[in-house]
C-alpha positions as CSV (number, residue, x, y, z in Angstrom):
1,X,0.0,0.0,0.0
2,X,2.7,2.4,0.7
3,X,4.4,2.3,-2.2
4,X,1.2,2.5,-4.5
5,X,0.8,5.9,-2.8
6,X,4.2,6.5,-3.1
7,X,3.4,5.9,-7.0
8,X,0.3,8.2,-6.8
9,X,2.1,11.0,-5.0
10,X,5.1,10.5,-7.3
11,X,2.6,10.8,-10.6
12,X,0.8,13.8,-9.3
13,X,4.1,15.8,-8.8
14,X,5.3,15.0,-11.9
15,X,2.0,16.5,-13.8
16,X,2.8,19.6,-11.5
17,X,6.1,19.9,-13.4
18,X,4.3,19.3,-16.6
19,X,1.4,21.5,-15.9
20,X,4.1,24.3,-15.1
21,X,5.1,24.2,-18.3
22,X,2.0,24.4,-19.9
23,X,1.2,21.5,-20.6
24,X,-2.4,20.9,-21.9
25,X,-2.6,17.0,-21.0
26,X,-1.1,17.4,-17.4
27,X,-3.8,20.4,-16.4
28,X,-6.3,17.3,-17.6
29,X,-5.2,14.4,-15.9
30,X,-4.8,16.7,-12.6
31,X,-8.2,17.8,-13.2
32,X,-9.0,14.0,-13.2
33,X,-7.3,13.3,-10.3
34,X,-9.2,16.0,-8.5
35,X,-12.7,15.3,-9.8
36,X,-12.0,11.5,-8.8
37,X,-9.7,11.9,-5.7
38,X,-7.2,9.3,-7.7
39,X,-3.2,9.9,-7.2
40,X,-3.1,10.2,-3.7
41,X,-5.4,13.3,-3.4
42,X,-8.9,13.6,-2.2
43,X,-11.8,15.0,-4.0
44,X,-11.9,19.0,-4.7
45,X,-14.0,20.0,-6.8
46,X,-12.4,23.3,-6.9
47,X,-9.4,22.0,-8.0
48,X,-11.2,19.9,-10.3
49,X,-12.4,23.1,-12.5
50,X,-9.3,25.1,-12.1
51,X,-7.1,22.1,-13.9
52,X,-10.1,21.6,-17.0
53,X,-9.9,25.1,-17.4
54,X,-6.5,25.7,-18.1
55,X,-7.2,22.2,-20.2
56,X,-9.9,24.1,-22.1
57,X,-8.0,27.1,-22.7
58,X,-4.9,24.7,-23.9
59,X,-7.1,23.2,-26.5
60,X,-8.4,20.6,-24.7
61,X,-12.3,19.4,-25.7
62,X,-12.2,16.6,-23.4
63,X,-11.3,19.4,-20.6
64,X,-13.8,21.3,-21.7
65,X,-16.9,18.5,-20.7
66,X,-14.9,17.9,-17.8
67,X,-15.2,21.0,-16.7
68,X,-18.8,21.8,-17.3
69,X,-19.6,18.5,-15.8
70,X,-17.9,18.9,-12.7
71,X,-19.3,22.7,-13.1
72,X,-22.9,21.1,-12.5
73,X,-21.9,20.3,-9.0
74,X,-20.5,23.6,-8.0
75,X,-22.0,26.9,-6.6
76,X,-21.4,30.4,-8.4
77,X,-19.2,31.2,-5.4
78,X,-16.8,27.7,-5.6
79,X,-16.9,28.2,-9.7
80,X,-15.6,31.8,-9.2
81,X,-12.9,30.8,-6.7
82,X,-11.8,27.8,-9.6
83,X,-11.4,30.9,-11.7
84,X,-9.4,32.5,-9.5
85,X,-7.1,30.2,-9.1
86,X,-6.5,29.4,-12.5
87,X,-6.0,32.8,-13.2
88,X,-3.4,33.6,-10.2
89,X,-1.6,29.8,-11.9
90,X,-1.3,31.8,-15.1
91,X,0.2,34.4,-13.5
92,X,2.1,32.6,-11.4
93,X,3.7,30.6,-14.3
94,X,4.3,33.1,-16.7
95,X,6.4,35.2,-13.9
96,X,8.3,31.9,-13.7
97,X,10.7,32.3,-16.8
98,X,11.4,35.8,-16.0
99,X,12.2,35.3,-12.4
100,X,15.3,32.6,-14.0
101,X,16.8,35.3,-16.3
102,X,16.8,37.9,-13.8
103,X,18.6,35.2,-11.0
104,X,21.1,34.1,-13.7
């Protein structure tokens, strides 16, 4: 059992690298993972919409049903705060690249 959460743990922070990067098929299979509480984390809806969104906006159609289908079981409020937080991950990323030149 340990190490298949080890395995799960390992997975999710590996799409974290991915998904910092921008990668389309990492935002998804963390949105997955969220919407199903699979790789070692538990359910969050919240989380859920934030990774199909930035799915969606890479190009993802599959991230986009995801997301609407996991936006049936939200409120306004917990949609708003998804949006948020993808958002604030856009920013966050895109600040990334410049914060390595400048500590080069």
């Amino acid at each position: 059992m340990a190490n298949s959460l080890k395995s799960a743990q390992y997975l999710i922070e590996s799409r974290l690298l991915d998904a910092a990067r921008g990668d389309a098929n990492a935002y998804f299979d963390l949105g997955i993972a969220f919407s199903t509480g699979s790789g070692g984390v538990d359910v969050d809806l919240i989380q859920a919409h934030k990774w199909f969104n930035l799915a969606a906006l890479g190009g993802s159609r599959e991230g986009q049903q995801c997301r609407a289908d996991v936006s049936s079981e939200m409120s306004r409020d917990e949609i708003a705060e998804a949006q948020r937080q993808a958002r604030a991950w856009l920013d966050e990323t895109a600040r990334r690249p410049a914060a390595r030149r400048f500590a080069a």
